[in-house]
N, C-alpha and C positions, 0 to 999 in steps of 0.2 A: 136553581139546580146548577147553573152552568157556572154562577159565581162559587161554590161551595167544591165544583172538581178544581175551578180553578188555585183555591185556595190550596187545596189539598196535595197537590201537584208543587205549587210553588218553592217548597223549602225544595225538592229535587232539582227545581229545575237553576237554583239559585249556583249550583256547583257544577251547574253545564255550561261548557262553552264549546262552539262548532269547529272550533281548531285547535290546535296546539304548537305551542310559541313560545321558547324563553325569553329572555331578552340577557346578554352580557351585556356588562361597563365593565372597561378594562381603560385602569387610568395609571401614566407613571409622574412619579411622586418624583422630582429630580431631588429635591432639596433630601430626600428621606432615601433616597435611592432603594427605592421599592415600586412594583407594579402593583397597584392595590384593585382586586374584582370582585363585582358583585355578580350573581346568577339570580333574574326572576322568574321562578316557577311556581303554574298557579298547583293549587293547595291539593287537589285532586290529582295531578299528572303526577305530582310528584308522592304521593302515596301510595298510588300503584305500582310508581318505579322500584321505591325504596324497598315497600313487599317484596315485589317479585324478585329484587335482587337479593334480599338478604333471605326468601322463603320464610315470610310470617304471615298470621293470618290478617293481621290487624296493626297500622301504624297511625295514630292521630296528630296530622300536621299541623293542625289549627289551632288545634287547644293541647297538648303534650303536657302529662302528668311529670313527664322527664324531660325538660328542655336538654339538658346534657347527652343523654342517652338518645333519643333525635337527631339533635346534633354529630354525634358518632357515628349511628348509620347513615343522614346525608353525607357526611365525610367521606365516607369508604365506598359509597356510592360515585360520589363525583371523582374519586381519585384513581377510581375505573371506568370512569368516561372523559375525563377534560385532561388534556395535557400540551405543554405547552414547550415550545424551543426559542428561546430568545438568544439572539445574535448565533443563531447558527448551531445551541448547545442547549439538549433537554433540560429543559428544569422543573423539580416537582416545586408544587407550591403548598402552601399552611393551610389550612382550614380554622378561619375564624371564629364561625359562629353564624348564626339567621335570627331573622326576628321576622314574625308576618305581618304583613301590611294588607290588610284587606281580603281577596278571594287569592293572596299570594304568601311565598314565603321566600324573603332575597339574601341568598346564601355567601357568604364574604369567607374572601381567599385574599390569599398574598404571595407574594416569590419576593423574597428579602437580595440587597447585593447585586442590583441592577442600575448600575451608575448611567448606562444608557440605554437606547433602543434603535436598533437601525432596522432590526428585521425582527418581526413577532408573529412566528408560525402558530396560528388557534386549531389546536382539532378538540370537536365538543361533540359528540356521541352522545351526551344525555338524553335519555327520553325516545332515544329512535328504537330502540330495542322493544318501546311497549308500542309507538308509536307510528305508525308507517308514513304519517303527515306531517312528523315533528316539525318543524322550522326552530333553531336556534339563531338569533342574529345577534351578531357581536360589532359594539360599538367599543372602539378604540380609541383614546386619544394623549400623546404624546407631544406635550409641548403644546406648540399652537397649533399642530395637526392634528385632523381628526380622518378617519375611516371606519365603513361602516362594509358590512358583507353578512350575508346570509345563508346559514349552513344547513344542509339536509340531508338525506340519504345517500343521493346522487354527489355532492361536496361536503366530504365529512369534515375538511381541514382548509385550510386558508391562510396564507403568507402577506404578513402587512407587511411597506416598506416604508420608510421617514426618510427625511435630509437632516442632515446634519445640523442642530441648532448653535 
């Protein structure tokens, strides 16, 4: 009996997890002079988000009939929650595209026409909206420097600083 709830149970509980947690990489490209980012959001947080932002009943992040049209509402989603200032000057960034990796789906941006980086204000608001535990943590690295910082409710935004390579 106990093995047969458990069964029963398992595909739910397979799309649970106790927290919520994106993960950023945010890498510059010198040769390409581009900052190239990905966002990892598991499969579930981010189907809620998209819903409730865009008011649908139903969005499927894992298997999408329409990877393109997916692709368009995370776009528009993220392009009202992440935004970024580098060296002092807002800049929107491109939305690439996602592909899912397992119980996730890592969504890729860009900001073209960044020869350098001395200062990279992140503010990432995704997911706190549905979420009152969100954690987003954004790993940065720039040259041989790396920085790492963790955003939430309480610190929507965060100012990285480099030296000069």
């Amino acid at each position: 009996m106990l093995l047969k709830i458990l069964f029963s149970v398992w595909p739910l509980l397979s799309f649970w997890h106790p927290f919520h947690v994106s993960v950023v990489e945010i890498r510059h490209n010198a040769e390409e002079q581009v900052l190239q980012m990905s966002q990892r959001i598991f499969l579930d947080d981010l189907e809620e988000a998209v819903e409730g932002f865009h008011a649908l009943d139903y969005v499927d992040t894992a298997s999408p009939d329409d990877l393109v049209r997916l692709d368009s509402l995370i776009a528009s989603y993220l392009k009202a929650k992440v935004f970024f200032r580098v060296n002092g000057e807002n800049r929107d960034f491109t939305y690439v595209g996602s592909e899912k990796e397992g119980d996730a789906r890592w969504c890729y941006f860009m900001i073209d026409a960044v020869p350098s980086v001395r200062t990279l204000e992140v503010t990432n608001v995704a997911l706190m909206d549905v979420f009152d535990d969100q954690e987003n943590i954004i790993h940065c690295v720039v040259g041989n420097q790396k920085r790492s910082y963790k955003l939430n409710k309480q610190s929507k935004y965060f100012t990285f600083e480099f030296e000069k390579e």
